[in-house]
C-alpha positions, 0 to 999 in steps of 0.5 A, spaced: 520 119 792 520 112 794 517 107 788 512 105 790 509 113 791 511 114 784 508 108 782 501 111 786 502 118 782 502 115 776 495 111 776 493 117 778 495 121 773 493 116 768 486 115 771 484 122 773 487 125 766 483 120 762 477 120 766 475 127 769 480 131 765 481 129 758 483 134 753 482 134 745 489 130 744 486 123 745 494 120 747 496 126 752 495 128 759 494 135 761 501 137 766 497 141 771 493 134 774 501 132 777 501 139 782 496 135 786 498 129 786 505 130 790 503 130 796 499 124 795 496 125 803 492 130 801 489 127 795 483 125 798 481 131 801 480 135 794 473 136 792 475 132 785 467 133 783 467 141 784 474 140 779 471 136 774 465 140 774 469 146 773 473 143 768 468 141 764 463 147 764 469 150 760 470 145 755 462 146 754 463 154 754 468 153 748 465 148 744 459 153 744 465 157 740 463 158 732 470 154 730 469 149 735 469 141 732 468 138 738 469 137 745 472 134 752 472 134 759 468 129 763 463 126 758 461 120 762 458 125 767 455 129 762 451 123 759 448 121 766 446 128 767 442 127 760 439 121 762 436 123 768 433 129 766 431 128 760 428 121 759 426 122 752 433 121 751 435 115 756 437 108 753 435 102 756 436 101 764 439 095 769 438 094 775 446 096 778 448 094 784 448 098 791 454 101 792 456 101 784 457 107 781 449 111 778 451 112 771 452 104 770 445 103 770 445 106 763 446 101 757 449 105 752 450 104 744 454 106 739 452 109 734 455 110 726 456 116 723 454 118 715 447 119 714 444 116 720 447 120 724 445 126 720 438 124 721 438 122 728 442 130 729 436 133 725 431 129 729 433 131 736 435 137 735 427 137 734 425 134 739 429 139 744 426 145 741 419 141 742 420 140 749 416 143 755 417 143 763 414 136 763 418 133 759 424 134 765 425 129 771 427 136 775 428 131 781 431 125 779 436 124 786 429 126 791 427 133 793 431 133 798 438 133 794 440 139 796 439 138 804 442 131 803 448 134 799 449 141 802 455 143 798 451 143 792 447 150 794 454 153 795 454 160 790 461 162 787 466 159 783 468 152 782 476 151 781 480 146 777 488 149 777 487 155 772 480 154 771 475 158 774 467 158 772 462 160 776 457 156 780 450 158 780 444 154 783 439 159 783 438 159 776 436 152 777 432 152 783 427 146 781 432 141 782 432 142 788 425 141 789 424 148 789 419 153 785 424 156 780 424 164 780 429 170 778 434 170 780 436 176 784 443 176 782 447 175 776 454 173 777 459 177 773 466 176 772 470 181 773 474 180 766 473 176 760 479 175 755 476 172 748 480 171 743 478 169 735 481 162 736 475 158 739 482 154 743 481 158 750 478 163 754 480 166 760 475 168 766 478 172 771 474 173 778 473 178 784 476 175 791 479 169 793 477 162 790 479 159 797 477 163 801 470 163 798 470 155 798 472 156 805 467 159 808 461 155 805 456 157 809 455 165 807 455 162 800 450 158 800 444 158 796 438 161 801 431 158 801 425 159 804 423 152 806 416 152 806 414 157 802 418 156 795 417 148 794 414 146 789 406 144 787 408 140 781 415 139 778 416 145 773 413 150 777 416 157 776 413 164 777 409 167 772 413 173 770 420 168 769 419 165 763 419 172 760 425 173 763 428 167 762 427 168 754 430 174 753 436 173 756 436 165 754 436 162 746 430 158 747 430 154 739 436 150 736 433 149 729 433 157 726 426 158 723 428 160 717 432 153 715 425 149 715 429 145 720 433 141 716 440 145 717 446 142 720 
């Protein structure tokens, strides 16, 4: 390998593993982002936003975890799509230059901890539970996002290396303009290995990943154009709350704490 090529796999190694793919060690760099910088002809051709995606829907699967302190993955992207959708949340924003990234728009501050941030945790986690549908900006990108981004009604599993999770825009139709209902199907893995330690989980799924991402057009969400688009922005059918209840945890705050447990 010529310098230069190495020089090129480095900066990417560093920049992906410290942006897309961070890990909980702050100072390490996870190996397996190597495999696909080899052959750097082919580097832009893989869909990094699915991986990344992937990744991080993992890490949020593991800081759900009893024995989880903390979390990791992409959380710049995680940020933005909290400030988009939910503008009770959103810092102060500037006008950004047109080509420059979306989320620079926010002007984020840093907080410090001790009491405040107790406080602060205690209070939002009140004003989630009080929240309703209209407290949601469901189509921040347009409501013709999913048209205009095709790939975001694709159905199946999104991959990064040994991490596979599952990819299911039924579940939330009323970001793409559409009126949300039941979701027909329920993606089902075929094998789920848990262990006591909240360190991992491995999920394992039918077929090929790569033929399903291969063949998007039979693994795209299908929608009625005329018929399910929205009236208003959090419209959904009648018997889908009840059904989102029972299978969802609708509170943060256990009732019985008089919402003051941390």
């Amino acid at each position: 390998m010529k310098i230069r090529d190495l020089e090129v796999q480095t900066y990417l190694f560093v920049l992906l593993g410290s942006t897309l793919f961070v890990d909980k060690s702050r100072d390490r760099l996870r190996p397996a982002i190597n495999v696909f910088l080899k052959d750097q002809r082919r580097v832009a051709g893989y869909a990094w936003g699915a991986a990344a995606l992937a990744y991080l829907y993992k890490q949020l699967g593991m800081a759900t975890r009893v024995g989880s302190k903390s979390i990791c993955g992409c959380l710049t992207l995680l940020q933005a799509w909290i400030y988009e959708y939910f503008p009770l949340f959103r810092p102060s924003q500037i006008l950004h230059a047109p080509y420059a990234p979306r989320a620079s728009s926010w002007v984020c501050h840093r907080f410090v901890g001790g009491d405040d941030a107790r406080q602060r945790l205690v209070r939002y986690r009140q004003m989630l539970d009080e929240m309703s549908g209209e407290d949601v900006s469901w189509t921040p990108y347009g409501r013709d996002a999913g048209t205009e981004v095709l790939r975001s009604l694709y159905t199946g599993v999104i991959r990064f290396a040994d991490v596979a999770e599952g990819y299911d825009p039924a579940r939330c139709r009323r970001q793409f303009g559409y009126r949300q209902t039941i979701p027909r199907t329920m993606m089902v893995p075929k094998d789920v290995y848990r262990p006591a330690s909240c360190s991992t989980y491995i999920v394992f799924w039918e077929g090929s990943m790569d033929q399903l991402w291969g063949n998007l057009p039979s693994h795209f969400l299908h929608i009625a154009i005329d018929s399910d688009l929205c009236e208003y922005p959090s419209e959904a059918d009648e018997d889908y709350m009840d059904w989102y209840q029972t299978r969802s945890h609708p509170r943060i705050i256990n009732p019985d704490s008089g919402g003051v447990s941390l």
